[in-house]
N, CA, C and O atoms as a MOPAC input file, in Angstrom:
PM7 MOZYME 1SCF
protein

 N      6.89500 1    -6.56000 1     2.70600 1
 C      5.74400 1    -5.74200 1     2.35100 1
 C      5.62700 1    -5.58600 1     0.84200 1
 O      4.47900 1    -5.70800 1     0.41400 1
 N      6.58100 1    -5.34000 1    -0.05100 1
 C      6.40800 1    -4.91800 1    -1.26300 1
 C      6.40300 1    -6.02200 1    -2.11200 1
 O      6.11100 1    -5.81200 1    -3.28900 1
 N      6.79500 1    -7.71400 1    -1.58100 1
 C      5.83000 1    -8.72300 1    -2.00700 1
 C      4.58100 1    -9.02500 1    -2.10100 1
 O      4.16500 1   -10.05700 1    -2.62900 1
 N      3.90300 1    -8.16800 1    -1.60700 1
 C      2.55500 1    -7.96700 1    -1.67700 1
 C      1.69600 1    -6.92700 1    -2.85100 1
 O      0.52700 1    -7.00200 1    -3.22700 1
 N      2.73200 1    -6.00400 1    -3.22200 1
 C      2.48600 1    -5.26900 1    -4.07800 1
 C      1.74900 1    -5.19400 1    -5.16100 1
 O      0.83000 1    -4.47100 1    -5.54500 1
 N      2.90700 1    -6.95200 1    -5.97500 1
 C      2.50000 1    -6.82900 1    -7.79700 1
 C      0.85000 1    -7.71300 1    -7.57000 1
 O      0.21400 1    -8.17900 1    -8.51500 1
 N      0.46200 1    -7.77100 1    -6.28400 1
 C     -0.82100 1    -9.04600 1    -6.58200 1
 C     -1.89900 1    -7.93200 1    -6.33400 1
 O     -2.98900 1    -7.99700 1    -6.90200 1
 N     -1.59100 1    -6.94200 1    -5.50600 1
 C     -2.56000 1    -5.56000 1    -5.49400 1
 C     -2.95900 1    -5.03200 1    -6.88500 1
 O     -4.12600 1    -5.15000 1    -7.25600 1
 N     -1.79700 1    -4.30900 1    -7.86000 1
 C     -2.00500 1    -3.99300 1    -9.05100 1
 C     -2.39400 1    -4.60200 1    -9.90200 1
 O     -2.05800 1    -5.77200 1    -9.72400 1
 N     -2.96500 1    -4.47500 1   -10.81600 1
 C     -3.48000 1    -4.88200 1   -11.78800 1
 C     -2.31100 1    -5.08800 1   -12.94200 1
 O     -1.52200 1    -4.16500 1   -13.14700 1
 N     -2.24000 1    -6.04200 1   -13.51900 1
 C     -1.14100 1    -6.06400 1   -14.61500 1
 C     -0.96200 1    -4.88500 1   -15.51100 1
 O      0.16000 1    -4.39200 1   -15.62500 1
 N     -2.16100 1    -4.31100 1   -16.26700 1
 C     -2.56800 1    -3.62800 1   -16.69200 1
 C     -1.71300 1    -2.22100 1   -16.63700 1
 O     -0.84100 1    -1.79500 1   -17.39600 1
 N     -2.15200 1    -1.80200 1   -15.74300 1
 C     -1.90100 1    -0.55700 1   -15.27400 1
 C     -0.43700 1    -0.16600 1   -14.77000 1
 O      0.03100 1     0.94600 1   -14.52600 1
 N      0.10300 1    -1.36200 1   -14.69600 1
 C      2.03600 1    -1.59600 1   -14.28500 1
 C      2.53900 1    -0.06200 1   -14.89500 1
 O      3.08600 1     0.75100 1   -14.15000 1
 N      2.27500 1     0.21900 1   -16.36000 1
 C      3.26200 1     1.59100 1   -16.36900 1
 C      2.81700 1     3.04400 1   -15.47600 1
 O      3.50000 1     3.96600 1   -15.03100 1
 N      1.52100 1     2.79400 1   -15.45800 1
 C      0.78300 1     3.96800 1   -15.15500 1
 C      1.08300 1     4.03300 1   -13.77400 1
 O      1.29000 1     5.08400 1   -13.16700 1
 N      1.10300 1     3.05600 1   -13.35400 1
 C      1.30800 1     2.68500 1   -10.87800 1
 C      2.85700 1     2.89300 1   -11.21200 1
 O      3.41900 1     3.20800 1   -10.16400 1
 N      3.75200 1     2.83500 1   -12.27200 1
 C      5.14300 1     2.98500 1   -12.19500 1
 C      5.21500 1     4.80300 1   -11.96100 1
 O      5.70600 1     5.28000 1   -10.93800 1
 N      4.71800 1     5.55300 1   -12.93600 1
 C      4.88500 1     6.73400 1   -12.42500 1
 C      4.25700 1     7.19400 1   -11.59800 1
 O      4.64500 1     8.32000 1   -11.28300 1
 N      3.39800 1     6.82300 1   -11.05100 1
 C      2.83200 1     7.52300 1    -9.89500 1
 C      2.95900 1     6.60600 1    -8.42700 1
 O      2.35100 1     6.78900 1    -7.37300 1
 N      4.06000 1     5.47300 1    -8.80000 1
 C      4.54100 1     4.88800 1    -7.49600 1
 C      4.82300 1     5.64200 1    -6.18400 1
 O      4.23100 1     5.63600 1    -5.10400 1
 N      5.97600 1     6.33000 1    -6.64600 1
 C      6.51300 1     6.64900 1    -4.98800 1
 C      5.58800 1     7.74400 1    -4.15900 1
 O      4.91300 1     7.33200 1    -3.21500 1
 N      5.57500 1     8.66900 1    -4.39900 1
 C      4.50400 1     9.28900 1    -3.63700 1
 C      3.16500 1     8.38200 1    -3.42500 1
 O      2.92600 1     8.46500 1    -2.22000 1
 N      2.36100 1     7.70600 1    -3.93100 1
 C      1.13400 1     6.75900 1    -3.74800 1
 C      1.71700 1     5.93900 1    -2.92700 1
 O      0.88000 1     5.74400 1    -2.04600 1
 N      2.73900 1     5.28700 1    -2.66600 1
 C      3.10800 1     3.93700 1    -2.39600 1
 C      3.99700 1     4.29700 1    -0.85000 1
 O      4.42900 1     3.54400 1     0.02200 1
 N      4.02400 1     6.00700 1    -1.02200 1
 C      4.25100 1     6.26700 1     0.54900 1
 C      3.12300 1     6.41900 1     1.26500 1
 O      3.12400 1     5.91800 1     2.38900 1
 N      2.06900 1     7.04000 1     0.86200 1
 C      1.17300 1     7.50200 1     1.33700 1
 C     -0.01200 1     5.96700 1     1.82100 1
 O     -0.89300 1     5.82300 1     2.66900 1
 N      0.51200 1     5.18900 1     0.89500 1
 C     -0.58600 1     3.58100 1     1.31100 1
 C      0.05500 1     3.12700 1     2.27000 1
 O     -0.55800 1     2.54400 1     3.16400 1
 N      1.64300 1     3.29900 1     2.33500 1
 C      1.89900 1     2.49600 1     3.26200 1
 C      1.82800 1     3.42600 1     5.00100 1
 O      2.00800 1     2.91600 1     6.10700 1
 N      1.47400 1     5.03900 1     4.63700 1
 C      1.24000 1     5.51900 1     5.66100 1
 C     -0.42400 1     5.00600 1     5.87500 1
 O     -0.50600 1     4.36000 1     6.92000 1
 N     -1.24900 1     5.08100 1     5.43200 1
 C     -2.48900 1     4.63100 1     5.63700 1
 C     -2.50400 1     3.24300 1     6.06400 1
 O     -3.48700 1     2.91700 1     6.72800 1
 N     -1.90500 1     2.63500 1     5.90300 1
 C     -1.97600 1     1.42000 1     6.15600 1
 C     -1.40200 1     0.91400 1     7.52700 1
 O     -1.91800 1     0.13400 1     8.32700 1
 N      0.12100 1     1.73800 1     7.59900 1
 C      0.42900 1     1.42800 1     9.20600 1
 C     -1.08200 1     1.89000 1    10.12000 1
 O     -1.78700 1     1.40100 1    11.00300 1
 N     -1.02700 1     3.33900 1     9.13600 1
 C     -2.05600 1     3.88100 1    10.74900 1
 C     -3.15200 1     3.01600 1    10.48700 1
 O     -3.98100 1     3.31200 1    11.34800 1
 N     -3.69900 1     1.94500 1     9.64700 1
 C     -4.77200 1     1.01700 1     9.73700 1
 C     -4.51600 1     0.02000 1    10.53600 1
 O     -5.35700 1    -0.71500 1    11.05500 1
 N     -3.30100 1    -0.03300 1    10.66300 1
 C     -2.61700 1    -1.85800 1    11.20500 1
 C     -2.80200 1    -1.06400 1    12.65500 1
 O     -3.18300 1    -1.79000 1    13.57300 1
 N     -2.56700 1     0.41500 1    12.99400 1
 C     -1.94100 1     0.42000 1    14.34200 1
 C     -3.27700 1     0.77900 1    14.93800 1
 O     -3.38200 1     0.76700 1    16.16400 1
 N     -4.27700 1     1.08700 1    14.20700 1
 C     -5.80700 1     1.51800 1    14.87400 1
 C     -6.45700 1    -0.40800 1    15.16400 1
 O     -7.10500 1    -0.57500 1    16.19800 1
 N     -6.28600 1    -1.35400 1    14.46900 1
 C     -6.84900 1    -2.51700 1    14.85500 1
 C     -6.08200 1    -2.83000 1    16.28100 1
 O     -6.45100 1    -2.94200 1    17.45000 1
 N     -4.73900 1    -2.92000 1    15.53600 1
 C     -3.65400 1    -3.54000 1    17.33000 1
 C     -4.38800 1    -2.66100 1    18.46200 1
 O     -4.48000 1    -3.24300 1    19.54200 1
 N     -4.83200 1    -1.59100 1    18.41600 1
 C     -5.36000 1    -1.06200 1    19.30500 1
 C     -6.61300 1    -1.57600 1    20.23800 1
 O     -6.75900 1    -1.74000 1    21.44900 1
 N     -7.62200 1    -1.78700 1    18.83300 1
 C     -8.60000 1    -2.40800 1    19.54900 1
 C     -8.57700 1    -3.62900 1    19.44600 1
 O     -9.40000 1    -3.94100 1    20.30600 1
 N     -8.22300 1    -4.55600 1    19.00800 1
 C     -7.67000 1    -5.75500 1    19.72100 1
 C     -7.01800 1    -5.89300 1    21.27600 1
 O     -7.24600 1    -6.88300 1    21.97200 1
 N     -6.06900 1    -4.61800 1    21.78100 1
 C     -5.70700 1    -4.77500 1    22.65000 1
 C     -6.49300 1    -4.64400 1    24.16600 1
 O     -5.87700 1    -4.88500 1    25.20400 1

């Protein structure tokens, strides 16, 4: 998953996504399961 990361961010902004990583970077990856787990759904 977090190979996917540095192609999301912008080069740019690397120090600025550094401090405000961990809390953001929990919260995307909570949005994101519950995105992955609302499609598997309706797919199923």
């Amino acid at each position: 998953m977090t190979n996917g990361l540095p192609a999301l961010v912008p080069t740019t902004d690397a120090p600025v996504q550094l401090t405000v990583t961990p809390r953001m970077h929990r919260l995307a990856m909570a949005s994101l399961n519950l995105y992955r787990l609302r499609l598997a759904y309706r797919a199923a």
